[in-house]
C-alpha positions in Angstrom: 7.4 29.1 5.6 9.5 26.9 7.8 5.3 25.2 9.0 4.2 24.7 5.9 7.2 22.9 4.9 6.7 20.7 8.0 3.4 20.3 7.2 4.0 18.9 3.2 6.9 16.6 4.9 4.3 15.3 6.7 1.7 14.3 4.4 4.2 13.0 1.9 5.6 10.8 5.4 1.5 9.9 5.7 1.1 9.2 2.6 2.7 5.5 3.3 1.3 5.1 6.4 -2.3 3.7 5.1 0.2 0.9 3.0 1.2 -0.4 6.3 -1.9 -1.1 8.6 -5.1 -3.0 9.3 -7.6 -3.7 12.1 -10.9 -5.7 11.7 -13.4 -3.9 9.6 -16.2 -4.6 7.7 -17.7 -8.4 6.7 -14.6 -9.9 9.0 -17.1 -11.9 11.2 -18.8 -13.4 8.3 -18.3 -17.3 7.5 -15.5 -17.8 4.6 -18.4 -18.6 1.7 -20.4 -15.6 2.7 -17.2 -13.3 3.3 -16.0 -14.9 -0.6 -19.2 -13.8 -2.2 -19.4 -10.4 -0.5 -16.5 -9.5 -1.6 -17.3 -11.1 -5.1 -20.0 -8.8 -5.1 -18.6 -5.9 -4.7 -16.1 -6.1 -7.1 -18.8 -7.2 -9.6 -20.9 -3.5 -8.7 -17.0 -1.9 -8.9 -16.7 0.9 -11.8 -12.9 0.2 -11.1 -11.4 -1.1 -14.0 -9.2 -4.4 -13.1 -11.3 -6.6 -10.7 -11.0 -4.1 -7.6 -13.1 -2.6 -5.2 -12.2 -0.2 -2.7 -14.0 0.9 0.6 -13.0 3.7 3.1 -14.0 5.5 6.1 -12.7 8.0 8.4 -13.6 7.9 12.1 -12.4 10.2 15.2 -9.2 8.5 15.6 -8.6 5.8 12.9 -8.6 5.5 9.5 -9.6 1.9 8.1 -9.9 1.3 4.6 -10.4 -2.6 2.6 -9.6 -3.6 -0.5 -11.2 -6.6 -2.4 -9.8 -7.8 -5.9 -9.1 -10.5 -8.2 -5.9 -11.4 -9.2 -5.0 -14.0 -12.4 -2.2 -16.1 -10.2 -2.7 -18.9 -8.2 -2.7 -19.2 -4.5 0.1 -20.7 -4.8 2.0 -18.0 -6.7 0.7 -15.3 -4.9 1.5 -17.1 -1.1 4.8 -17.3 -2.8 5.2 -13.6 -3.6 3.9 -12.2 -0.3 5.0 -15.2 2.1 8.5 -13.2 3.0 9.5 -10.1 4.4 12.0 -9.3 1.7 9.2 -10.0 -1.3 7.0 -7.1 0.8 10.2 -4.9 0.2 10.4 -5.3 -3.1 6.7 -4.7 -3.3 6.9 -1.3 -1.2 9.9 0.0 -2.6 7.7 0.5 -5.9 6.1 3.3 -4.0 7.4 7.0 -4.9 7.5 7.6 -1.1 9.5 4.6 0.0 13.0 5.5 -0.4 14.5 1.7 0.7 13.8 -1.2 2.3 16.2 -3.3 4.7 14.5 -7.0 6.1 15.7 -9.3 9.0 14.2 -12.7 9.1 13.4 -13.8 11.9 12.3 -17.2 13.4 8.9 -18.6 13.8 7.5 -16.9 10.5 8.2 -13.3 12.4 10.5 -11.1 10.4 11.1 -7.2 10.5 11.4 -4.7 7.8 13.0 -1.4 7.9 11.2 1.0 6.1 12.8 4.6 5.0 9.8 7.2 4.4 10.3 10.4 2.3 8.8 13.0 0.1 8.1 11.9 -3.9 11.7 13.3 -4.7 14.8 11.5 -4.1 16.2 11.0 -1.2 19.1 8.7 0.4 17.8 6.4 3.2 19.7 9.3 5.7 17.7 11.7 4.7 14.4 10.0 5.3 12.3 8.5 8.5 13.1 5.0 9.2 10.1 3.2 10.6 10.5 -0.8 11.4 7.9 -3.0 10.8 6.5 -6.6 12.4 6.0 -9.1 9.3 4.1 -12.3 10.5 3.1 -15.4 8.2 -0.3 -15.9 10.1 -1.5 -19.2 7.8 -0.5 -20.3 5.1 -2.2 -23.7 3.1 -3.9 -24.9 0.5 -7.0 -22.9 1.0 -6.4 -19.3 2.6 -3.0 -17.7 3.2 -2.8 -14.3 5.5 -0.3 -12.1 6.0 0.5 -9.0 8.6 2.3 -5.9 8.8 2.7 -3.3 11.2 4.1 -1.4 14.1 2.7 0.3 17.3 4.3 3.5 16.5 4.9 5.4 13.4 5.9 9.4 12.9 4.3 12.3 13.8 1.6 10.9 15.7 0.8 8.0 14.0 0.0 4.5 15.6 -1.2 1.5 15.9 -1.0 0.8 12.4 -1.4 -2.7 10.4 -2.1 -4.4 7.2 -3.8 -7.6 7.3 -3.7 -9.5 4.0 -5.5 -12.6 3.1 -5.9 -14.7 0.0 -8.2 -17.1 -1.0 -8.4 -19.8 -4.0 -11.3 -18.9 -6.8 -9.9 -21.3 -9.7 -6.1 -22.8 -10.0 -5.2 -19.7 -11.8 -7.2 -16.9 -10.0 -7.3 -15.6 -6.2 -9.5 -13.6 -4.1 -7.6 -11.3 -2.4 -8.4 -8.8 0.5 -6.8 -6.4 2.3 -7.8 -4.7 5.7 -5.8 -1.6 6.9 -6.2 1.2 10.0 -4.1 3.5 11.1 -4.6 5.6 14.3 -3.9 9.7 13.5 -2.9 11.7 16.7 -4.4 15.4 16.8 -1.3 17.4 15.8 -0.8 15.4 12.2 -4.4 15.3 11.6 -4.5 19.3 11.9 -1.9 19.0 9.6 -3.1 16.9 6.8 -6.2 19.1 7.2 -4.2 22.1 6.7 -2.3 20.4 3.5 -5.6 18.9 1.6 -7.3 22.5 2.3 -4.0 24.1 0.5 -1.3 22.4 -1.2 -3.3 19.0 -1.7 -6.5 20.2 -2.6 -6.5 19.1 -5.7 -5.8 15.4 -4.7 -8.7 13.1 -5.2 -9.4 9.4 -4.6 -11.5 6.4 -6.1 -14.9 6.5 -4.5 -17.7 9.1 -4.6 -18.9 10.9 -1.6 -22.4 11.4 -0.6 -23.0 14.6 -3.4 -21.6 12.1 -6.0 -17.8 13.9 -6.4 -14.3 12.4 -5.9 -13.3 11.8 -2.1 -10.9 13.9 -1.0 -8.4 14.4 2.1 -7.6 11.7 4.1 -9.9 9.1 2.3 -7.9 10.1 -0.6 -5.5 9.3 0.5 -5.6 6.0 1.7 -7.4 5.3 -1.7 -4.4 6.0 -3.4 -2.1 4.2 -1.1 -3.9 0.7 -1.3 -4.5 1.2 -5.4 -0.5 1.5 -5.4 -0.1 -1.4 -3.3 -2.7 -3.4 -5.1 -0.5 -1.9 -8.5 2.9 -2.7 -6.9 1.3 -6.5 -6.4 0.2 -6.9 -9.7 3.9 -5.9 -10.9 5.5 -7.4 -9.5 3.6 -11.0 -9.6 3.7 -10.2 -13.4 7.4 -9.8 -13.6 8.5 -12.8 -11.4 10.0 -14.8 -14.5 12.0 -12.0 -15.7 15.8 -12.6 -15.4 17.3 -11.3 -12.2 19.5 -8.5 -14.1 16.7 -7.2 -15.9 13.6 -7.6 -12.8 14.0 -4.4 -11.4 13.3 -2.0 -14.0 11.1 -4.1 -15.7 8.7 -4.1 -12.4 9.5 -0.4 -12.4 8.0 0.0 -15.8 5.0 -2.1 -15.3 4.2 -0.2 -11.8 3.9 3.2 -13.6 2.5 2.0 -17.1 -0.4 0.3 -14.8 -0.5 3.7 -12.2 -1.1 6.0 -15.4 -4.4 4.4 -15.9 -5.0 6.7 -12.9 -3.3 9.9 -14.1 -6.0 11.9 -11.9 -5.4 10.1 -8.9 -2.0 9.1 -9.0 0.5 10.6 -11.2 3.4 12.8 -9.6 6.0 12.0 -11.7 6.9 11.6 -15.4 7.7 8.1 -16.9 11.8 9.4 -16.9 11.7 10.7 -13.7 10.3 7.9 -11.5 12.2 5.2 -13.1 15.6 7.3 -12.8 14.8 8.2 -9.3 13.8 4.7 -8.2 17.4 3.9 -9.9 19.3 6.1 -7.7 17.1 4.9 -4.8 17.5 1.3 -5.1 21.6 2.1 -5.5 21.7 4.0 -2.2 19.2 0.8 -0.5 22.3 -1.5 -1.6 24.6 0.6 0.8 22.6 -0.1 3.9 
């Protein structure tokens, strides 16, 4: 009993991993027009609801996974809600597995973030795996704006992971944005995640269709779900900028899960009462670090 437990405190520690990486995949080496109207593309041929495409794969070693979608902000506003460490841990800490979120900034557009990593249940920051991050302002003008996350080490086996993010103008209120992730699995976790999507998360499916037309599952699952909460967590909390500080919080709470129950198959674990009363208590205990 005491492995399997290991092993479900282990995927749910996974589960974030995807969030927080990135490494040059595909339609990187294209020039900017022809990279734009790729991507264009495949959000057009998308059956995703919202302006978003997502792409995955799964090779010996890494993960990688890419996100393309349309957001109605400007480049400005959107270079203005990811341009800071502490913005990407408001962003993150919408996540049901990211229990806090501590920042340093640093000099020369290099910050760090502090990460705290649990299962979908509450947890203080004590309880859960810390994991610090790089955050890097790569560019930033009037035309394209990128952003990076990641570490060279994460738990049980993880590494090398990264999230590239860049954004690009497509009107004065609308942005093309894309986001590039990989995440290196070391033999021991990926035995486990196999063991957990062949049990416990079987049931857990992703965006895209396989092959034989059915649901991916496993670990291209699971980064599906990851980047759609990440896109999600964007989208709230770009929407709920102008709210008044005392009342910012919950209402990006309730926007993240009334927008993640379009997904119920994918990505519901909690009830409406539970996740907002959880992330309540969470964001109380992050105050304390």
């Amino acid at each position: 009993m005491k492995h399997k437990g290991n092993i479900r405190q282990w995927a749910a520690l996974l589960l974030v991993v995807p969030l927080l990486s990135a490494t040059v995949v595909l339609g990187q080496e294209l020039a900017p027009q022809a990279r734009h109207a790729e991507m264009l593309e495949r959000i057009e041929r998308s059956p995703l609801p919202g302006s978003i495409k997502l792409v995955s794969t799964e090779g010996n070693r890494e993960i990688l996974g890419q996100v393309h979608a349309l957001v109605p902000h400007g480049l400005e506003q959107v270079s203005g809600a990811l341009g800071s460490a502490a913005s990407w841990c408001e962003i993150t800490f919408l996540h049901p597995n990211v229990k806090a979120c501590t920042h340093d900034e640093g000099v020369d557009d290099t910050s760090t973030l502090q990460l705290y990593l649990g299962r979908r249940f509450f947890e203080p920051p004590d309880e859960a795996t810390a994991l610090q991050l790089r955050f890097e302002a790569i560019r930033v003008d009037d035309d394209h704006f990128e952003v990076s996350v990641g570490g060279a080490r994460g738990p049980h086996g993880t590494r090398n992971f990264r999230m590239q993010l860049e954004a690009f103008p497509l009107h004065a209120d609308e942005t093309l944005v894309q986001l590039r992730y990989s995440v290196e699995i070391g033999a021991l976790a990926r035995f486990a995640l196999r063991v957990y999507f062949a049990t416990g998360g079987r049931h857990r499916i992703g965006f895209s269709l396989d092959d034989d037309g059915e649901p991916v599952r496993g670990l291209r699952g699971m980064i599906e779900r990851n980047v759609m909460r990440f896109h999600l967590g964007l989208k709230a909390y770009l929407e709920t900028r102008d709210e008044p500080q005392v009342r910012r919080l919950q209402a990006r709470l309730e926007r993240w899960f009334e927008l993640s129950e379009r997904y119920p198959e994918q990505l519901r674990e909690l009830d409406r009462d539970r996740y907002l009363d959880q992330k309540q208590r969470e964001w109380r205990q992050q105050q304390r670090l």
